[in-house]
One Martini backbone bead per residue (centre of mass of N, CA, C, O) as a GRO file, in nm:
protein
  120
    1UNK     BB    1  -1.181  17.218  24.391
    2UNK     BB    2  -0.999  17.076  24.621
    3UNK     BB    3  -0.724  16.804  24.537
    4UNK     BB    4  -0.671  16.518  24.763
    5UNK     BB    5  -0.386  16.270  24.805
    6UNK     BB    6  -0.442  15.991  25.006
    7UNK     BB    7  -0.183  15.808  25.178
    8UNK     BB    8  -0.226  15.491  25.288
    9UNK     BB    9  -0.208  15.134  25.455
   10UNK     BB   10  -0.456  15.240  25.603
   11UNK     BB   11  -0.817  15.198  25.589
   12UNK     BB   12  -0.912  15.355  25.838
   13UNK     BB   13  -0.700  15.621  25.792
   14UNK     BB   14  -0.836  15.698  25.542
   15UNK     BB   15  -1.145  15.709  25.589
   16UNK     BB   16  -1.096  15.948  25.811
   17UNK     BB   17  -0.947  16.160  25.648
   18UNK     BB   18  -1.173  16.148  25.371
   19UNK     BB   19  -1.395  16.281  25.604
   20UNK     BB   20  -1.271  16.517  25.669
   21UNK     BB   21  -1.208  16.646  25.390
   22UNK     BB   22  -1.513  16.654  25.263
   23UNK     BB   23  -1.645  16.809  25.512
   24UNK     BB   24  -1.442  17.064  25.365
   25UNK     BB   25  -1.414  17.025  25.048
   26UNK     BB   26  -1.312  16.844  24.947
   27UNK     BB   27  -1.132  16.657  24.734
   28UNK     BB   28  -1.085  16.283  24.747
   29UNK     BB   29  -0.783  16.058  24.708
   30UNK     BB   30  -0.736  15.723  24.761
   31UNK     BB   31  -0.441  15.549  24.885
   32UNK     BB   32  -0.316  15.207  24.929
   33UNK     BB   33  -0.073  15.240  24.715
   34UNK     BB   34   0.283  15.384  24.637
   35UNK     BB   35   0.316  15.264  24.383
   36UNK     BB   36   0.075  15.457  24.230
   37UNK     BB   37   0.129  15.770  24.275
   38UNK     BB   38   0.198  15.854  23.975
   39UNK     BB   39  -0.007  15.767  23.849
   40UNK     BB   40  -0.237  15.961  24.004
   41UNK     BB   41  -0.121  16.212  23.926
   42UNK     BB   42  -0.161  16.167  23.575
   43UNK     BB   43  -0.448  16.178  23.605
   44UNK     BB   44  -0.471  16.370  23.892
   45UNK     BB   45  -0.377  16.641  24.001
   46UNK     BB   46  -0.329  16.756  24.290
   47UNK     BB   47  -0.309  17.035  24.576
   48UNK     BB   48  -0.245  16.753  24.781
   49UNK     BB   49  -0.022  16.559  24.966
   50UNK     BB   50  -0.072  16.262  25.171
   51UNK     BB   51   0.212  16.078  25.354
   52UNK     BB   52   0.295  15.809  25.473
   53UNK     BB   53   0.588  15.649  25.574
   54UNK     BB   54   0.433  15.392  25.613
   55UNK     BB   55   0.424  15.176  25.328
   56UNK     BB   56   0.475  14.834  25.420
   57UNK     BB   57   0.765  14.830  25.197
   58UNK     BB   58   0.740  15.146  25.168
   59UNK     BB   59   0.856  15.476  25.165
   60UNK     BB   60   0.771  15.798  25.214
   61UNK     BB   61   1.009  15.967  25.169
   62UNK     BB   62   1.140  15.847  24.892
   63UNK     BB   63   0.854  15.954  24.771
   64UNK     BB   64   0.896  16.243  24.826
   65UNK     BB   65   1.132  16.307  24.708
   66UNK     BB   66   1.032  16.204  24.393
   67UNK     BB   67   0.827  16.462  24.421
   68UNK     BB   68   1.023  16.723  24.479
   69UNK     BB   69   1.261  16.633  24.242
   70UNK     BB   70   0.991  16.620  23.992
   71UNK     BB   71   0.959  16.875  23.780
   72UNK     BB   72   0.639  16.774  23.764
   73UNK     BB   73   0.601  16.779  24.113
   74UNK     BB   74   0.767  16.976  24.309
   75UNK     BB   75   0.486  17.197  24.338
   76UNK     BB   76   0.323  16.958  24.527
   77UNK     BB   77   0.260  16.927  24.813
   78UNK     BB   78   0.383  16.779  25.130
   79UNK     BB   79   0.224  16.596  25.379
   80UNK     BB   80   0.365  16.382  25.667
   81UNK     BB   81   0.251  16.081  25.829
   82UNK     BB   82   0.340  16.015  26.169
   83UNK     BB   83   0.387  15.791  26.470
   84UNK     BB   84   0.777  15.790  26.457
   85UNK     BB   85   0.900  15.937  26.188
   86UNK     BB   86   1.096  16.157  26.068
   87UNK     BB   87   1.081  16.366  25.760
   88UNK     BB   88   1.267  16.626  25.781
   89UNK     BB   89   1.358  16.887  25.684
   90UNK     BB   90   1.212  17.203  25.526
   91UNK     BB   91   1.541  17.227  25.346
   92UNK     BB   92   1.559  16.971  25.225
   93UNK     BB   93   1.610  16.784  24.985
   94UNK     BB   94   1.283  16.626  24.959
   95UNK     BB   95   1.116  16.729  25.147
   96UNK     BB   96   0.857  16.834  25.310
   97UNK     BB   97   0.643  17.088  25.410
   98UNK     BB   98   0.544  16.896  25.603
   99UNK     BB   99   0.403  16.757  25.962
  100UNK     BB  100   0.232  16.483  26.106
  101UNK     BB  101   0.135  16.324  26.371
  102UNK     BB  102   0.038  16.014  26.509
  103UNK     BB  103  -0.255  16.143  26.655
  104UNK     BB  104  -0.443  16.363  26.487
  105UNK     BB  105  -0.555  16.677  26.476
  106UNK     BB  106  -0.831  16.768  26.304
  107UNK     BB  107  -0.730  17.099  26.329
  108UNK     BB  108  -0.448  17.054  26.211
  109UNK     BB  109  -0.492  16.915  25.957
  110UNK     BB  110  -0.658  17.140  25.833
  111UNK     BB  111  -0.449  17.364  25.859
  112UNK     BB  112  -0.237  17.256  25.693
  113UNK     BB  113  -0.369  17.194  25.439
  114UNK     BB  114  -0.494  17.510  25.432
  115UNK     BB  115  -0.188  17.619  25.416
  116UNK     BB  116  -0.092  17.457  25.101
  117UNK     BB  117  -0.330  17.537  24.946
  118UNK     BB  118  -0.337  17.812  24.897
  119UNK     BB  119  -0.031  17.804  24.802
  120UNK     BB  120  -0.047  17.641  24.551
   0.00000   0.00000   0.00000
């Protein structure tokens, strides 16, 4: 079963994520706090992170470059959710692999899951 790392600081956002996540056959660690986002790569490697732009007073691109950056994690897609930021292009060094707005609909974000996860 392929496992989803979803970050988000938004508890309902994150709720929603992994119900919908769950229900595709994911398996789901929902974590609300991206300083800890290192620590449960190292304890469980996702096949792919859903990570929001802004968590709370952490930049959510900043955490994706540092995990695109590190030859350690930089072959697990990342794909950014937000409601107002641009993620950068995505030939960026440290760039995301994808972007998905919020609101977003549901079978677009299970498209993009399934299209990295896949690939990964």
């Amino acid at each position: 079963m392929r496992r989803i790392l979803a970050v988000d600081d938004d508890k309902d956002i994150l709720d929603v994520i992994q119900y919908i996540l769950e229900d595709s056959g994911y398996e789901v660690d929902a974590l609300s706090d991206g300083n800890l986002l290192f620590e449960k790569i190292k304890t469980q490697t996702p096949d792919l992170i859903l990570l929001d732009v802004m968590l709370g007073n952490l930049d959510g691109r900043e955490l994706c470059r540092a995990v695109k950056t590190s030859a350690e994690t930089r072959n697990i897609p990342v794909v950014m959710i937000s409601a107002s930021h641009a993620a950068g292009s995505p030939d960026q060094k440290g760039a995301p692999d994808a972007f998905i707005a919020k609101p977003f609909d549901i079978d677009d974000l299970l498209g993009v899951v399934k299209g990295h996860v896949r690939a990964a």
